[in-house]
Steps between C-alpha positions, in 0.01 A plus 500: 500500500212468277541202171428752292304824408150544676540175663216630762258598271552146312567264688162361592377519175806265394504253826108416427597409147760324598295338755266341215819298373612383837815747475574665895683794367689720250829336577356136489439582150877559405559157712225319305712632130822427622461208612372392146837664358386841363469892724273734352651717674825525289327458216329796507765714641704368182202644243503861643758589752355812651129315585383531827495229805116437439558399164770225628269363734176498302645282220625282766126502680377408107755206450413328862148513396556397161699203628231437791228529212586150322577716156644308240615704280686845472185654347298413790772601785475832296154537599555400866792738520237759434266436758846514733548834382132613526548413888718813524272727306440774758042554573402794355803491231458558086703156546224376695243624307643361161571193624891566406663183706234277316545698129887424511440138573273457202715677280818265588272216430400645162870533422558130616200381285609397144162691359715797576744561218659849469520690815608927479622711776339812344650794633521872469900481446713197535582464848688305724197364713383351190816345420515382865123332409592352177854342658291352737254313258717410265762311763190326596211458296563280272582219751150462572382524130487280212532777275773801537328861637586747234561835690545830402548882615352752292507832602633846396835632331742245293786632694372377862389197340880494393636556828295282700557189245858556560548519817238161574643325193117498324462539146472832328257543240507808339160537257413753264128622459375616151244726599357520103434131520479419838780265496735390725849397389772319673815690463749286672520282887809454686545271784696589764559184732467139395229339674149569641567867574466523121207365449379808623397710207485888562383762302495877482245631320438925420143495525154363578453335166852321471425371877171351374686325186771377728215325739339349130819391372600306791137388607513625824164295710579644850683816575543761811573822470716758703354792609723777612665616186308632189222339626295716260711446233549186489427165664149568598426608136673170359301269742178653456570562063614154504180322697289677264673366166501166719151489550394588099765215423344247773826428655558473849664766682529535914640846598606583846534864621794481759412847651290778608296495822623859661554637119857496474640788319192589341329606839159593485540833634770542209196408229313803680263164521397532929631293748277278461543381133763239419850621363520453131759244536270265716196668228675350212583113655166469593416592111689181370590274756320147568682544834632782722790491706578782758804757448869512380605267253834567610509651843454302809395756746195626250384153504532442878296873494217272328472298804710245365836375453806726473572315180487651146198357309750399208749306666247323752368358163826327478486390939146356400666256201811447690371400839225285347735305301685440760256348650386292285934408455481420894175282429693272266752420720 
């Protein structure tokens, strides 16, 4: 039975990577982590449940060669873990095109990097791939910094921002927007677990402009957005409204688009826009974003679509931190 999905059309790809690093195979790689007290493997399976077999085994490919590598620190295992999970970019993919394997890596290292300070999942409504993202980081992150990660979900309706705080013990913030002045109030924050879960802030906002506010008042410097839900109504709008006040205020501000690449839900054919346009979902990341990733933020079989993992964009952001610290953890030792 094949290790996991399109193993044939992979495979060499991956084995003359691996061949680069003095790795023999796929499997060696989960010998070469275990063996310095850490499985990828579980990790990832423990960030989103329902990812696919590829996903498993590419973080694993990324750790071996991150250990092989001579990194030193959790930053710069991020980056290696990408060029792992570039290996299993399918030719001829979106993934493969944008570079996806490599992107993640050099987000996880921006995360890792103390220049980074507030980090948003920026999503259409708050959703549990995001949560599943954020979990991940915030177990992890701050190991490998000198300075805690403030991170945030921002997305829409204060009731699902409600919900999902509850049930992953975050912290609720509920906000009120004047939309006379153009300010935004706090109107109260509960925390629902004791410990890192709650550092997690999350927000519900009602519209565009209270989104943008949200992303000033908490600084955000790198984001990613979702991309199945409102896509039009929300997140892209907030990315690409907040880069704009960004750039007049000459702050800093990296923005990822986690999706597009076959349109999504807004299909080009749906725009009346010919099959050869882009959907409006992919239309509007490319607007904003400093870097592109390819499809669901949430759903692991759009993503494997892509030609690349069956992972959700969102939660592989937390596999990226995670694995890499461990990493650098299994370094130390």
């Amino acid at each position: 039975m094949a290790l996991f999905e399109s193993y044939e059309r992979r495979i060499d790809k991956i084995n003359g990577v691996l061949a680069q690093y003095g790795i023999g195979s796929v499997e060696e790689c989960r010998e070469i982590c275990k063996a310095k007290g850490f499985d990828p493997y579980e990790i990832v399976k423990g960030i989103q449940p329902i990812c696919f077999e590829n996903a498993c085994w590419a973080y694993t490919v990324g750790a071996a060669i991150a250990l092989k590598s001579g990194v030193k620190t959790a930053a710069e295992a991020a980056k290696m873990i990408g060029v792992g999970l570039q290996s299993f970019c399918i030719d001829g993919s979106v993934a493969e095109d944008r570079k996806v394997g490599l992107g993640h890596g050099n987000l996880g290292a921006m995360l890792l990097s103390d220049e980074s300070k507030c980090f948003a999942f920026l999503a259409g409504h708050e959703s549990f791939a995001a949560a599943e993202g954020a979990i991940g980081i915030v177990k992890n992150a701050n190991k490998a910094r000198k300075e805690p990660l403030r991170v945030i979900l921002n997305g829409l309706g204060k009731d699902a921002a409600q919900i999902i705080s509850r049930i992953n013990g975050f912290t609720y913030v509920q906000t009120q927007f004047d939309y006379y002045t153009g300010k935004l109030s706090i109107v109260r924050e509960i925390r629902y677990s004791e410990g890192e879960r709650a550092d997690v802030r999350c927000y519900g906002a009602d519209d565009v402009r209270e989104g943008v506010a949200i992303m000033h008042h908490e600084g955000v410097d790198v984001s990613i957005t979702g991309n199945s839900t409102n896509p039009t109504r929300f997140q892209h709008p907030v990315a690409g409204t907040y880069k704009k006040e960004c750039i007049e205020q000459g702050k800093k501000y990296f923005s990822v688009a986690s999706g597009g690449g076959t349109g999504r839900t807004l299909h080009p054919d749906n725009m009346g826009a010919g099959p050869a346009s882009y959907g409006m979902t992919d239309t509007m990341g490319r607007m904003h974003s400093d870097a592109q990733f390819a499809g669901s933020s949430s759903v692991p079989a759009h993503v494997e679509m892509m030609g690349f993992l069956g992972m959700g964009n969102n939660p592989m952001v937390g596999a990226t931190v995670s694995v890499a610290v461990a990493v650098e953890e299994a370094l130390k030792k």
